[in-house]
One Martini backbone bead per residue (centre of mass of N, CA, C, O) as a GRO file, in nm:
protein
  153
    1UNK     BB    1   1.267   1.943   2.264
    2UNK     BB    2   1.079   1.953   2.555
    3UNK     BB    3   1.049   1.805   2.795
    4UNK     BB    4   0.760   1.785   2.830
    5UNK     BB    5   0.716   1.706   2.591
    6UNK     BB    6   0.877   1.412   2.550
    7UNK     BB    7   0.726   1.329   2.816
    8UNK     BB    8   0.430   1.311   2.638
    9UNK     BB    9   0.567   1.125   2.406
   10UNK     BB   10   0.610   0.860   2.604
   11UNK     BB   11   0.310   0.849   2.730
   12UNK     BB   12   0.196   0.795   2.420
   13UNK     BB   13   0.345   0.522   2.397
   14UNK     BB   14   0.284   0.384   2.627
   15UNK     BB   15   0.002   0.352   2.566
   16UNK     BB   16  -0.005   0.252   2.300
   17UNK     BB   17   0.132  -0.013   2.382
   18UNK     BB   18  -0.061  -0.104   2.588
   19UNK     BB   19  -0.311  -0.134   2.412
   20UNK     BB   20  -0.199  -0.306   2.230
   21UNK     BB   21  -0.149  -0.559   2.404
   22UNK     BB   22  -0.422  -0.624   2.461
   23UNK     BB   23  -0.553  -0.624   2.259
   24UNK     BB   24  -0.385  -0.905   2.107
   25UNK     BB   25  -0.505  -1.062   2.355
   26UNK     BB   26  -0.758  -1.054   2.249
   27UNK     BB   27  -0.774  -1.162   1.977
   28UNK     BB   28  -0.616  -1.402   2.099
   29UNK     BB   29  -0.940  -1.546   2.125
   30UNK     BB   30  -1.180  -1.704   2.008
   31UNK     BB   31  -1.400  -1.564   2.237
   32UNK     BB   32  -1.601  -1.355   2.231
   33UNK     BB   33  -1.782  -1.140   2.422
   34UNK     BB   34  -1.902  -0.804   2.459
   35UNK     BB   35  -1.697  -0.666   2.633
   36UNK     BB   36  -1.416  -0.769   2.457
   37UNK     BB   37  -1.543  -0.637   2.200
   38UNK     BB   38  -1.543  -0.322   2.347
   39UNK     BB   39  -1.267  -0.325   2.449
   40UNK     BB   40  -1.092  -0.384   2.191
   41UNK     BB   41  -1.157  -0.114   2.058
   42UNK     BB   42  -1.089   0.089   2.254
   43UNK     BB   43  -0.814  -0.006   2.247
   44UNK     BB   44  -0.718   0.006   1.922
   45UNK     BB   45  -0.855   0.336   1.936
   46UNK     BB   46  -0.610   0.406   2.139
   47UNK     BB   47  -0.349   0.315   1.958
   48UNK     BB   48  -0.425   0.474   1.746
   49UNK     BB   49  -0.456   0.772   1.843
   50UNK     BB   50  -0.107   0.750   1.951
   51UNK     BB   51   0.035   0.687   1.694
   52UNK     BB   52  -0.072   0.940   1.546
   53UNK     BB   53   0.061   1.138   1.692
   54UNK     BB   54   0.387   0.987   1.784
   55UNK     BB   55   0.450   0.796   1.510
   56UNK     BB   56   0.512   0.612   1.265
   57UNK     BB   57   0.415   0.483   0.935
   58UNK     BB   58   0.448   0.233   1.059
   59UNK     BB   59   0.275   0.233   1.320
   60UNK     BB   60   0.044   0.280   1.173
   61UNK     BB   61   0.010   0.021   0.991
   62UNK     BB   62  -0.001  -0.145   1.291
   63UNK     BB   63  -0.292   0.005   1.363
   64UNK     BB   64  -0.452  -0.057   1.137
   65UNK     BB   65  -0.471  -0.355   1.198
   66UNK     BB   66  -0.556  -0.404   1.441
   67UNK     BB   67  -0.839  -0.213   1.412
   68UNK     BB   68  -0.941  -0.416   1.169
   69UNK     BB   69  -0.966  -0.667   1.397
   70UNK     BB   70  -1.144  -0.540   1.581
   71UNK     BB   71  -1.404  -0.461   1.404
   72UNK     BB   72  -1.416  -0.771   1.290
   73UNK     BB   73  -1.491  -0.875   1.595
   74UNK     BB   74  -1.732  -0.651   1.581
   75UNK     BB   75  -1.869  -0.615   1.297
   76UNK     BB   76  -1.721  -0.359   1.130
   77UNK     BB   77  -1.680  -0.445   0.834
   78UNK     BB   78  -1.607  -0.175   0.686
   79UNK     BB   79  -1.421  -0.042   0.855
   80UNK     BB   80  -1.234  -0.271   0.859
   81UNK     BB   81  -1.139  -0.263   0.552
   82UNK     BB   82  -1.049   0.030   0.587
   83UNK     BB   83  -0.824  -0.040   0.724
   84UNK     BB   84  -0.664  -0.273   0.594
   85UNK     BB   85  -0.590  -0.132   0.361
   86UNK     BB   86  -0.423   0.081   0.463
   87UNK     BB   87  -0.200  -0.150   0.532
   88UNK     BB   88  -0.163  -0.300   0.289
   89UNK     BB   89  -0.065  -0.046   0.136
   90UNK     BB   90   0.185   0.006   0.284
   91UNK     BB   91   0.333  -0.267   0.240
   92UNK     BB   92   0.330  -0.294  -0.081
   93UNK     BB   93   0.479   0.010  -0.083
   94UNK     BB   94   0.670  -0.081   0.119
   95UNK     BB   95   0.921  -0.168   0.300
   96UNK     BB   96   0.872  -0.548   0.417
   97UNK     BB   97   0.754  -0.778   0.641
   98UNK     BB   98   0.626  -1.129   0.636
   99UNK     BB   99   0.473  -1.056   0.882
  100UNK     BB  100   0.318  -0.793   0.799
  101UNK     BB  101   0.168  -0.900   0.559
  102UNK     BB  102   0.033  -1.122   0.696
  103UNK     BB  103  -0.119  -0.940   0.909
  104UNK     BB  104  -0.314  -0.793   0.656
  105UNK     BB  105  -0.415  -1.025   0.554
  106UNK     BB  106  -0.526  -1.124   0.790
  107UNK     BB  107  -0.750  -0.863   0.828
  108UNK     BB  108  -0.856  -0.875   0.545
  109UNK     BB  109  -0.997  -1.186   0.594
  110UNK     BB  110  -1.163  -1.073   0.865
  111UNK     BB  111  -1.337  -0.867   0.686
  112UNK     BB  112  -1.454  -1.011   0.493
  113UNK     BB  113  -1.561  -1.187   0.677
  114UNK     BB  114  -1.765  -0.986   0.856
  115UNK     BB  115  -1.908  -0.906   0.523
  116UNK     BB  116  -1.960  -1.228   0.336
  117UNK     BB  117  -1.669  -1.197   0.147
  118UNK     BB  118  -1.550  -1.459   0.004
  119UNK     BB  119  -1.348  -1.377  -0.196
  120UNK     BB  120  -1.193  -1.227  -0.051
  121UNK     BB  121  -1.111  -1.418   0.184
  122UNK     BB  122  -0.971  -1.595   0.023
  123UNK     BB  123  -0.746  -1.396  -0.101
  124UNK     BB  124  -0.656  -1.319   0.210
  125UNK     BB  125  -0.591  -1.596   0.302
  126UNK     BB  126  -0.387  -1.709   0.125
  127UNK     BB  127  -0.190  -1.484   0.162
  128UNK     BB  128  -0.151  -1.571   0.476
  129UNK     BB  129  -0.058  -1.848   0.462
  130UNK     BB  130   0.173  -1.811   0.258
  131UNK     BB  131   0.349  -1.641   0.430
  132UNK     BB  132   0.363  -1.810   0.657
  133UNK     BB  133   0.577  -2.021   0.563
  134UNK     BB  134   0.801  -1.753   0.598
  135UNK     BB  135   0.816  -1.778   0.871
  136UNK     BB  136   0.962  -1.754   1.152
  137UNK     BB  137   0.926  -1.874   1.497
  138UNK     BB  138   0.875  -1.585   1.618
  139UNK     BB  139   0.651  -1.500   1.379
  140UNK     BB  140   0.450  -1.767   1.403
  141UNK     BB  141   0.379  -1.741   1.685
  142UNK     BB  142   0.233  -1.515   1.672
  143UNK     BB  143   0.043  -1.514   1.404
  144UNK     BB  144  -0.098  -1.763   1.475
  145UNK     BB  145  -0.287  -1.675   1.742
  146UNK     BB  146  -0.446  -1.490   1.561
  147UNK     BB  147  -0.453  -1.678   1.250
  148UNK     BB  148  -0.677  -1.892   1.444
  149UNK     BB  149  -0.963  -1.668   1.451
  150UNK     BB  150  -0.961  -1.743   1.164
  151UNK     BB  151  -1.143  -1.883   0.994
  152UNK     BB  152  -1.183  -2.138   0.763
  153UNK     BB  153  -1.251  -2.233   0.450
   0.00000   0.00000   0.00000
């Protein structure tokens, strides 16, 4: 890799990782007004664009995951379900920790809860909250903060 390609590859990680955790700061908010939940998708799919081009394919199902919550807190909820289950079905086909799992399954009821379905809704939101107890302390608190903005059943 030539000097500049690496060079542009770092400035797209750091892109990714910057919009990324802004991101994530949008979502652990309780109440979200309309410009910061457009602020948070385009945060988002911006940060989903830059691991698509230059991250790995871990990288990318934790950008699914991200993209499937912001665009459940802004009512996408059919594109949210397709984002969520993308990242699900990579944690569960692929070696993975409780707490990867635990964010897809909460992203998962985060959509079915933006389009109505109790069902999927209560399926995913069991599943993430089963995860939530073997989570880490240092897991459990980032985990905790996004998924207390899920209403609860």
């Amino acid at each position: 890799m030539s000097d500049a390609a690496s060079e542009g590859s770092d400035a797209q990680k750091h892109t990714a990782s910057q919009c990324n955790n802004a991101a994530w700061d949008l979502i652990e908010k309780s109440d979200l007004s309309t410009d910061e939940r457009v602020a948070l998708v385009k945060l988002a799919g911006t940060a989903a664009y830059h691991w698509h081009t230059v991250g790995t394919e871990t990288n990318i199902a934790h950008a699914h995951v991200l993209f499937a919550w912001a665009l459940a807190r802004a009512g996408a909820a059919v594109l949210a379900i397709d984002s969520a289950e993308r990242a699900l079905k990579y944690f569960t086909k692929n070696p993975s920790k409780d707490w990867e799992r635990a964010f897809a399954h909460a992203a998962m009821a985060a959509a079915f809860h933006s389009a109505g379905d109790q069902e999927g809704y209560n399926r995913h939101y069991e599943a993430a909250r089963q995860l939530e107890s073997k989570l880490a302390v240092g897991e459990l608190k980032l985990f905790q903060a996004a998924f207390r903005t899920v209403p609860r059943p």
